[in-house]
C-alpha distance (Angstrom), angle and dihedral (degrees) to the residues before:
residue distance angle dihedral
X1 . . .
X2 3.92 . .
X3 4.08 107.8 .
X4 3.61 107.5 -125.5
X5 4.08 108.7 -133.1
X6 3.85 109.1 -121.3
X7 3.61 102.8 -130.0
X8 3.87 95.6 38.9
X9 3.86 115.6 -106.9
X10 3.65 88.9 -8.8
X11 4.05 138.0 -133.3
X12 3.70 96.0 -73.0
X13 3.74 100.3 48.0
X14 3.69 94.8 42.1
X15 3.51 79.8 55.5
X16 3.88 104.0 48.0
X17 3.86 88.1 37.0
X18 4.10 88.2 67.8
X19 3.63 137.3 55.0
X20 3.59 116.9 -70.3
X21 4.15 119.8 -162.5
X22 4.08 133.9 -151.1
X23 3.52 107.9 -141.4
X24 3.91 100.0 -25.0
X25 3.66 92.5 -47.3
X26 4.19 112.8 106.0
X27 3.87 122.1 -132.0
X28 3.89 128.2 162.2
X29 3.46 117.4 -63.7
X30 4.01 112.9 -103.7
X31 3.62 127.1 -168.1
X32 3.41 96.4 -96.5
X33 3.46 112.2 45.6
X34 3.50 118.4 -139.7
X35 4.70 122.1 -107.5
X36 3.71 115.0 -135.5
X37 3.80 123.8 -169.9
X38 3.97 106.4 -136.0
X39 3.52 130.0 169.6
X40 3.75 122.7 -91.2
X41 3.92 92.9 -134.1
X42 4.15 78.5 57.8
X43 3.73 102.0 71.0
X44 4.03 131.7 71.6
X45 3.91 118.8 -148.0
X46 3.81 107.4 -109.1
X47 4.18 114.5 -98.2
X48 3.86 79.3 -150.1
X49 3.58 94.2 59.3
X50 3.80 108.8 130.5
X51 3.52 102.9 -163.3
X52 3.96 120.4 82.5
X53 3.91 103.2 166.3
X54 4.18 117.3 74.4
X55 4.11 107.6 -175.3
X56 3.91 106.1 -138.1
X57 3.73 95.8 -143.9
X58 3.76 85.3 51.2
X59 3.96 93.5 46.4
X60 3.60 82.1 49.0
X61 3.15 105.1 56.1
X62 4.21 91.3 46.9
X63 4.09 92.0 46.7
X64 3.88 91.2 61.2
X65 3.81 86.7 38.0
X66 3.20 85.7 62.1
X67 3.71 109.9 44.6
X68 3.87 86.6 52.9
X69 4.08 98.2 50.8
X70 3.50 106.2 8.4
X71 3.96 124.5 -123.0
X72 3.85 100.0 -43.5
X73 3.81 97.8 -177.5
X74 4.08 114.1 61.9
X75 3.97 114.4 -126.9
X76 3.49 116.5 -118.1
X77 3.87 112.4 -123.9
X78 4.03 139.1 163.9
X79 3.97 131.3 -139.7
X80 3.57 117.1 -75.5
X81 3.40 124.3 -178.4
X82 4.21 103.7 -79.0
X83 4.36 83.7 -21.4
X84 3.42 142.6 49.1
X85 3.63 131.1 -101.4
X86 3.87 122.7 -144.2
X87 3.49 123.4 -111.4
X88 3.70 100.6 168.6
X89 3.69 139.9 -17.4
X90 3.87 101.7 78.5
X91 3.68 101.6 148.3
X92 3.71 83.9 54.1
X93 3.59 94.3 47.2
X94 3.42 90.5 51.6
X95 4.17 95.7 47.6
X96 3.85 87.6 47.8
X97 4.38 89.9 57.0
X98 3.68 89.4 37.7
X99 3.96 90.9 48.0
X100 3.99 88.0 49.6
X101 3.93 90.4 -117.8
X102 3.78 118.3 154.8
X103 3.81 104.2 -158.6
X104 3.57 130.6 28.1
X105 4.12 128.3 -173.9
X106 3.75 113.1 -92.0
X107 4.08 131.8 177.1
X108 3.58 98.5 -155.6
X109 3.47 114.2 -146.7
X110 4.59 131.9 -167.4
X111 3.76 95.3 -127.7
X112 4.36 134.9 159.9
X113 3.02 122.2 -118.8
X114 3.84 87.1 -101.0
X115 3.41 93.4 47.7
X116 4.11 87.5 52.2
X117 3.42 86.0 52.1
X118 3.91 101.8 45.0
X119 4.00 91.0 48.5
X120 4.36 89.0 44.6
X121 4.04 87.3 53.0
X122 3.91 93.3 43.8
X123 4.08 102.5 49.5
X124 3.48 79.2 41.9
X125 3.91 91.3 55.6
X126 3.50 92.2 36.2
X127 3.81 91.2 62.6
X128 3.19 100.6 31.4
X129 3.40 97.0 -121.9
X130 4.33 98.9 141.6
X131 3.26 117.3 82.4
X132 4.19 111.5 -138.3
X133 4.07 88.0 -83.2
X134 3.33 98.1 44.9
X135 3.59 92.1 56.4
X136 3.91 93.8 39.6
X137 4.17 85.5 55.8
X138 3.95 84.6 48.5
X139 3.53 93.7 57.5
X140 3.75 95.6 41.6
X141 4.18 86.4 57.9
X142 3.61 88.4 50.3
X143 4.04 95.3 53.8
X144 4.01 95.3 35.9
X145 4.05 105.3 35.4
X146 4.11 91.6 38.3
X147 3.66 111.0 24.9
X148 3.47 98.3 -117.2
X149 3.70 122.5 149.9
X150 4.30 127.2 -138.3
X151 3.69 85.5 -102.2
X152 3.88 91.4 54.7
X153 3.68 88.2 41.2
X154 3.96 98.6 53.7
X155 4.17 89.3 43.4
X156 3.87 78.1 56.5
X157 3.57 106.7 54.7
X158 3.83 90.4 15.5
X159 3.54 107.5 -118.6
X160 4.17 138.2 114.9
X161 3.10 112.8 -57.2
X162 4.18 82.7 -132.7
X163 3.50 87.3 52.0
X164 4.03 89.1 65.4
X165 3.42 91.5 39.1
X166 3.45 95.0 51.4
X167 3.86 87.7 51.5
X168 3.42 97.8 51.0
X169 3.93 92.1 57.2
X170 3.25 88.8 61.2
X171 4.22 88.7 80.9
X172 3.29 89.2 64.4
X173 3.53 99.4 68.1
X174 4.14 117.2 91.4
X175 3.54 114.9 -71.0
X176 4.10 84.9 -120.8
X177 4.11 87.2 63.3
X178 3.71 89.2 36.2
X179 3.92 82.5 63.4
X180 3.81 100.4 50.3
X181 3.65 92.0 50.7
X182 3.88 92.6 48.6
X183 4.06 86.9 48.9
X184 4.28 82.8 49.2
X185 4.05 83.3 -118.8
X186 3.68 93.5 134.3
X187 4.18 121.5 17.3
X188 3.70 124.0 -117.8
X189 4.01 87.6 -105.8
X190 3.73 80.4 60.1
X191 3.54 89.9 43.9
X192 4.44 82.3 47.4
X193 3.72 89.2 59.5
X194 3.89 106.2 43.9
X195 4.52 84.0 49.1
X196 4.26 82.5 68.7
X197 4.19 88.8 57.8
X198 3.82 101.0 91.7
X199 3.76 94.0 -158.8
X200 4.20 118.2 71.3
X201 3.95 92.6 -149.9
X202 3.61 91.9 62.5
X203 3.89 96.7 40.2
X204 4.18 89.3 63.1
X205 4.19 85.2 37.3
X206 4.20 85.8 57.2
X207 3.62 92.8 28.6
X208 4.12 88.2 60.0
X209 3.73 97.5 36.8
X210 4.14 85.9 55.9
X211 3.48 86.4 50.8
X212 3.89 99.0 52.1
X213 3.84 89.3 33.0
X214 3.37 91.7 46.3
X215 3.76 85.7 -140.0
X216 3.92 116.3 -163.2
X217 4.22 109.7 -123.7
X218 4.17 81.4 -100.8
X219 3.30 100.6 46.0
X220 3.98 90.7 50.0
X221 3.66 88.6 51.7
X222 3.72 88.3 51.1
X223 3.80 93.2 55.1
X224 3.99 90.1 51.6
X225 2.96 94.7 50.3
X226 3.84 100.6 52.0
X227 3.66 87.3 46.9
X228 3.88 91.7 50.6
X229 4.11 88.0 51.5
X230 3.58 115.4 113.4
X231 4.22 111.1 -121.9
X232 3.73 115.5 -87.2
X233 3.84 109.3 -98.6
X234 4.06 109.7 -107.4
X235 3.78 109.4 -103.1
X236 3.94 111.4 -104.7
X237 3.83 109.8 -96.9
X238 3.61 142.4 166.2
X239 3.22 122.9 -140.6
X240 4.04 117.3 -121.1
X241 3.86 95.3 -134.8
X242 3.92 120.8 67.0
X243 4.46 104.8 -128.1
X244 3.90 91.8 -123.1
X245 3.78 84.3 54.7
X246 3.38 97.9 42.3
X247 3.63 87.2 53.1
X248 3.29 97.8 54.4
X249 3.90 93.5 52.6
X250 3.86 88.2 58.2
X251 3.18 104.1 52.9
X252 4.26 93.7 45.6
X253 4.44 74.1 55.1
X254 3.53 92.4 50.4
X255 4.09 96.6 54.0
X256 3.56 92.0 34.0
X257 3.90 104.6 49.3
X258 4.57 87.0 27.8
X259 4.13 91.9 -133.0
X260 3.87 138.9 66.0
X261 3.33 117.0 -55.1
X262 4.00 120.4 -179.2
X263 3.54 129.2 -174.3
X264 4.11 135.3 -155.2
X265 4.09 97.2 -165.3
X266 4.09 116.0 -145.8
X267 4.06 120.2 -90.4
X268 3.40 145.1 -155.8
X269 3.52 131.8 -139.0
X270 3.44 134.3 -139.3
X271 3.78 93.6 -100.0
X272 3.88 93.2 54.1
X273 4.15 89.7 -99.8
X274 4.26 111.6 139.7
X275 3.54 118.3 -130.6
X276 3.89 115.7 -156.3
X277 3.74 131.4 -109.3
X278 4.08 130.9 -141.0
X279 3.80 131.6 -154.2
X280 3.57 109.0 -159.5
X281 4.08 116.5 -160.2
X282 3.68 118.1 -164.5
X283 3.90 119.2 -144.9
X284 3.75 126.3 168.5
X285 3.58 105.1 -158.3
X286 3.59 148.7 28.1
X287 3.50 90.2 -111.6
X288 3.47 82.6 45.8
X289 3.92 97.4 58.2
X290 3.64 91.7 43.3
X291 4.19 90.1 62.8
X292 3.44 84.2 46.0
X293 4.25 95.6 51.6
X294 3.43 87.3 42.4
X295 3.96 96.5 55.5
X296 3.83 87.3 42.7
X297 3.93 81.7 53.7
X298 3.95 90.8 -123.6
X299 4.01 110.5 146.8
X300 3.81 123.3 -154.1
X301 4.05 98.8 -162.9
């Protein structure tokens, strides 16, 4: 059984199946393609660049890295004009400037713009750099800017084509829950379950409550879906009280006690239980409620 690569054809043979370049100038691509040593100040960050969050400890961590052993890893950059323009190796890029190198290791490469883009998103992928809407706006460049469609995409960076789809509906979500998933506050199951409430307003109201909750994936599906549940049909009952009598009874209230009087008369329920009745007796003063005591015989002292 052939073993299917998991990011497609994969970094290195996008990268040996295009057209590699010695110092600016192009010749055919070999299977080893060739390292310059170029000057920082020479390369432009990518505008295709997927990736918009840098951790500091991370970056940390890489700088020092890199002022011990240098950048061991070339960059991957294209032709531009007298420079070079990055395709990917940012975080490295930006250890190598924070480190106060002046050249790093590049393979430079002739490359689209949807090529750029393509190899930017799968490094990325490879590393694991993106978080879930980084790589959702990836994909979104790749089907608006160059046409392609989710089934092109997934062939690409060889996954399901649900799996990008799935990702991509992510951007539709409010920009507050767009937040929490970039800070990794709520999980892009979360994420799965708040895309199936139809109204935004109550995606961020869920999305926050599964925050403070710290509501498990299940357990936020739970909630939904009690919310979503229609109300429990009242149980049949008849009331104990025929309406003409019950009629009767209030109005005898109403001349005795001089105010509104309502009354809710007992049931029964189909399995024989008694539900309880109410009379309510309006009075609009204290005065008022002391007549009222005093006809219902009820002494205060």
């Amino acid at each position: 059984m052939a073993v299917r690569h998991s990011l497609g054809r994969g970094l290195d043979a996008l990268i040996k199946n295009g057209t590699t370049a010695g110092a600016g100038q192009a010749t055919a691509a070999g299977p080893t393609p060739s390292v310059l040593k170029v000057p920082v100040g020479a390369i432009r960050k990518s505008p295709w660049q997927p990736r918009r969050t840098f951790e500091t400890e991370a970056m940390m961590e890489l700088v020092q890295s890199v002022k011990e052993r240098g950048v061991l890893q070339p960059l991957l950059v294209r032709p531009f004009g007298a420079e070079y323009e990055l395709i990917a190796g940012e975080r490295r890029l930006r250890a190598a400037l924070e480190a106060g190198l002046t050249e790093v290791p590049v393979i430079v490469m002739s490359a689209a713009d949807g090529e750029a883009l393509e190899l930017a998103l799968i490094e990325n992928l490879q590393r694991q750099d993106l978080n879930v809407l980084e790589e959702a706006e990836a994909y979104r460049l790749l089907a608006e800017q160059f046409n392609l469609t989710q089934e092109q995409i997934a062939v690409r960076v060889g996954k399901a084509r649900a799996s990008v789809a799935n990702t991509m509906r992510l951007l539709s979500l409010p920009a507050e829950v767009q937040q929490l998933l970039a800070t990794n506050q709520l999980s892009p199951g979360h994420a799965k379950v708040l895309i199936g409430l139809e109204i935004p307003e109550e995606q961020i109201l869920y999305a926050q409550r599964a925050v403070k909750e710290n509501l498990s994936v299940r357990n936020l599906e739970k909630l939904i879906a009690k919310a979503k549940r229609p109300p429990r049909k009242p149980r049949a009952a008849r009331t104990d009280i025929p309406p003409t009598h019950l009629a009767a009874i209030s109005d005898k209230l109403h001349a005795h006690f001089g105010t509104s009087v309502r009354i809710t008369p007992c049931r029964t329920y189909a399995n024989g239980t008694k539900g309880k009745g109410t009379i309510e007796i309006d009075f609009f003063s204290n005065d008022d409620l002391d007549r009222i005591l005093a006809l219902l015989g009820v002494a205060l002292d």
